[in-house]
Residue frames as qw, qx, qy, qz and C-alpha x, y, z in Angstrom:
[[0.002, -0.369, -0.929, 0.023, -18.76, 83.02, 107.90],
 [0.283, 0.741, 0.303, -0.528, -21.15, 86.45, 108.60],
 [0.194, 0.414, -0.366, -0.811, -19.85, 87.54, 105.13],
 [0.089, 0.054, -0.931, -0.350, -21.38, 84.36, 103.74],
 [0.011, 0.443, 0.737, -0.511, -24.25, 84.61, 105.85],
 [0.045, -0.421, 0.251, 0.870, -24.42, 88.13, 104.92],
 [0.117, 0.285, -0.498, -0.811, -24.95, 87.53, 101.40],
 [0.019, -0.134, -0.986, -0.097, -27.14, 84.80, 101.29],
 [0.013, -0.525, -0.807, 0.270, -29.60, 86.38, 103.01],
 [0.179, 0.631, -0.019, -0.755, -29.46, 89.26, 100.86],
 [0.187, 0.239, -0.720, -0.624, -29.72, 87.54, 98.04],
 [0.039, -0.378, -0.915, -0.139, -32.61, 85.72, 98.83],
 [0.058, 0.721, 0.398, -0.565, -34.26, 89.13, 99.43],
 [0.092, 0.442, -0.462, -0.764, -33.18, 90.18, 96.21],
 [0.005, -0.069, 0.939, 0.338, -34.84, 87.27, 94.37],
 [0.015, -0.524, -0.807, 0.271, -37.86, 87.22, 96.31],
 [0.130, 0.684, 0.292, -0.655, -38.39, 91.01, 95.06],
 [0.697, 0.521, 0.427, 0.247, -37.15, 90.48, 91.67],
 [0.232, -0.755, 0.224, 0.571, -34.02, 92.85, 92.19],
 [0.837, 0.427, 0.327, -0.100, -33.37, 93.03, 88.58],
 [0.433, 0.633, -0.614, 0.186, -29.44, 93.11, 88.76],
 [0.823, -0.447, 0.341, -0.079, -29.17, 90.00, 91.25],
 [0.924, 0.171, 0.032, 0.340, -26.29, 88.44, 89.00],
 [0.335, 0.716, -0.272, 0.548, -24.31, 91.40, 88.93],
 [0.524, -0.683, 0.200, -0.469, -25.19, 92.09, 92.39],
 [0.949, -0.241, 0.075, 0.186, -24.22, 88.06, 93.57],
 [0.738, 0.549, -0.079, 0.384, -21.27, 88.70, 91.39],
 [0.122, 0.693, -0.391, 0.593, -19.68, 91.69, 93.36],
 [0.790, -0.482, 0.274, -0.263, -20.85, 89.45, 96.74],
 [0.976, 0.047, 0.048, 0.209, -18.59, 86.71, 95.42],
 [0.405, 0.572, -0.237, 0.672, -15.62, 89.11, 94.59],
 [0.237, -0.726, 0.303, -0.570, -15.88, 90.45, 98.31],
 [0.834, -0.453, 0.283, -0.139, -16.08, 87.38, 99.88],
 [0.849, 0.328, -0.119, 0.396, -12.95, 86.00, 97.66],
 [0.209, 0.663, -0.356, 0.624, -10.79, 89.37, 99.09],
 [0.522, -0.588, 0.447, -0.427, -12.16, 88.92, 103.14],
 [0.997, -0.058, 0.049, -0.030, -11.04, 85.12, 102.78],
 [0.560, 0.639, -0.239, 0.471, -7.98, 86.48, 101.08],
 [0.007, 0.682, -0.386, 0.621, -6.95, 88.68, 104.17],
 [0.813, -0.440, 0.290, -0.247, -8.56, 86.47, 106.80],
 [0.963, -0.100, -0.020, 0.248, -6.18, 83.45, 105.68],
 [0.426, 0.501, -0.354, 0.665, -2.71, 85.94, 105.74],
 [0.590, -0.591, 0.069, -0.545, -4.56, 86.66, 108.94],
 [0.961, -0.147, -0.145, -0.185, -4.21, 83.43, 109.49],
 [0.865, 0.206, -0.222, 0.399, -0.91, 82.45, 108.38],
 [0.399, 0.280, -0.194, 0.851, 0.87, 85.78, 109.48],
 [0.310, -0.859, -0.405, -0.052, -1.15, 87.44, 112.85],
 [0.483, -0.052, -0.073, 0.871, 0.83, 90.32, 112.35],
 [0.134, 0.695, 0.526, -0.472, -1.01, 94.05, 112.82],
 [0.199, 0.344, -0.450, -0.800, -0.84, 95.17, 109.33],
 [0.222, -0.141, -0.904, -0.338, -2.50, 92.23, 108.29],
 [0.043, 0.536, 0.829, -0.156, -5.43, 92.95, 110.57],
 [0.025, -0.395, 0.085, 0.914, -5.09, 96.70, 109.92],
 [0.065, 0.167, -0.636, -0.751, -5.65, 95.68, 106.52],
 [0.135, -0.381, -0.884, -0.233, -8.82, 93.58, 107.30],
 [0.058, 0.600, 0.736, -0.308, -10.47, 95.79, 108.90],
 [0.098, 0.238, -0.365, -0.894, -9.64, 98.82, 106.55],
 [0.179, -0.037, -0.795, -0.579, -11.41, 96.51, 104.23],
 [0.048, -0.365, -0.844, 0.390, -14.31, 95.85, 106.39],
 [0.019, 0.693, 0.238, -0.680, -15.30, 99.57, 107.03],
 [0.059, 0.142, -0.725, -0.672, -14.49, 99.97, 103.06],
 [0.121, -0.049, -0.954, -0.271, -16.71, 97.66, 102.56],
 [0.050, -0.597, -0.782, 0.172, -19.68, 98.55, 104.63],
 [0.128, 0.711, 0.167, -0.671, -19.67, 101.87, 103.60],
 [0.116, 0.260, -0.582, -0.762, -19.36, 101.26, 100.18],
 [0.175, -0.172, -0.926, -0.286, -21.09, 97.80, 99.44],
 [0.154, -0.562, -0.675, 0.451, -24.07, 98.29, 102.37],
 [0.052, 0.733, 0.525, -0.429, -24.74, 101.94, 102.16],
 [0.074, 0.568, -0.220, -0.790, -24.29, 102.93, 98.68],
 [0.220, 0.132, -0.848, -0.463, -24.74, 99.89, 96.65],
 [0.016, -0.245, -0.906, 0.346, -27.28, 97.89, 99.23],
 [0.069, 0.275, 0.484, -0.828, -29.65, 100.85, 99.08],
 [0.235, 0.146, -0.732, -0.623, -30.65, 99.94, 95.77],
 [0.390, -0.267, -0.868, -0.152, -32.65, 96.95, 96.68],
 [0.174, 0.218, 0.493, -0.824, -34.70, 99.32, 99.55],
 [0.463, 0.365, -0.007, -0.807, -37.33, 100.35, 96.82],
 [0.506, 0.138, -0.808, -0.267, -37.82, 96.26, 95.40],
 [0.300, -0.132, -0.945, 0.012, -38.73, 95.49, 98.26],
 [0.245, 0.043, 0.292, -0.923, -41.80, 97.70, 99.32],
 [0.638, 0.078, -0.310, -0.701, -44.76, 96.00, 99.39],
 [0.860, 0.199, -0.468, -0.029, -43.14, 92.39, 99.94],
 [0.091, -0.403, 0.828, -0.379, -41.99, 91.98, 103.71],
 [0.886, -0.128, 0.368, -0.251, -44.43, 88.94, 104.41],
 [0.914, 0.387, -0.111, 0.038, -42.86, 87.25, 101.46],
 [0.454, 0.611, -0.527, 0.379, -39.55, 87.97, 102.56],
 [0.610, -0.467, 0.469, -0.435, -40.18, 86.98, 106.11],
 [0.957, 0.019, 0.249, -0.147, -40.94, 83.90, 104.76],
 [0.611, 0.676, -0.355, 0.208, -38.10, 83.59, 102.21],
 [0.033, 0.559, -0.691, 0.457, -35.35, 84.25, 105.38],
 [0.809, -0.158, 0.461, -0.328, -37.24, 81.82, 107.59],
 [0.887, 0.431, -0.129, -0.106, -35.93, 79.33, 104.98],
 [0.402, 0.646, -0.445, 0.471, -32.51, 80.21, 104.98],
 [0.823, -0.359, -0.367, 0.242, -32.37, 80.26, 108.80]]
């Protein structure tokens, strides 16, 4: 659920600045949240400690790639444009 969260509200910060790869960008959000559903339901089925090993590998993976290599992109879109994005997330909730 935060990954879904997550994205949403980064994508509506992307729009709102006119990130101008937001489809690619949703795209690779939809591939990550397909893989942490992936592991969370073997999670599920099998609550063995490889299987969480494995989620949280992916986690940390994931927040150091996606977050603070890819994310940092959309820093400089959105300079200028935090009232509008206030508002924007106030939507979302």
């Amino acid at each position: 659920d935060y990954v879904d969260f997550h994205f949403k509200r980064e994508e509506v910060i992307m729009k709102t600045c006119a990130f101008p790869d937001l489809e690619e960008h949703s795209k690779l959000h939809r591939q990550l949240t397909s893989q942490v559903i992936d592991i969370s339901n073997e999670w599920r089925n099998d609550r063995n400690e490889e299987t969480i090993h494995k989620l949280r590998k992916f986690l940390r993976q994931w927040l150091v790639d996606h977050i603070m290599n890819t994310d940092i992109n959309i820093a400089k879109y959105t300079k200028g444009k935090e009232k509008d994005i206030r508002v924007a997330l106030e939507k979302v909730g």
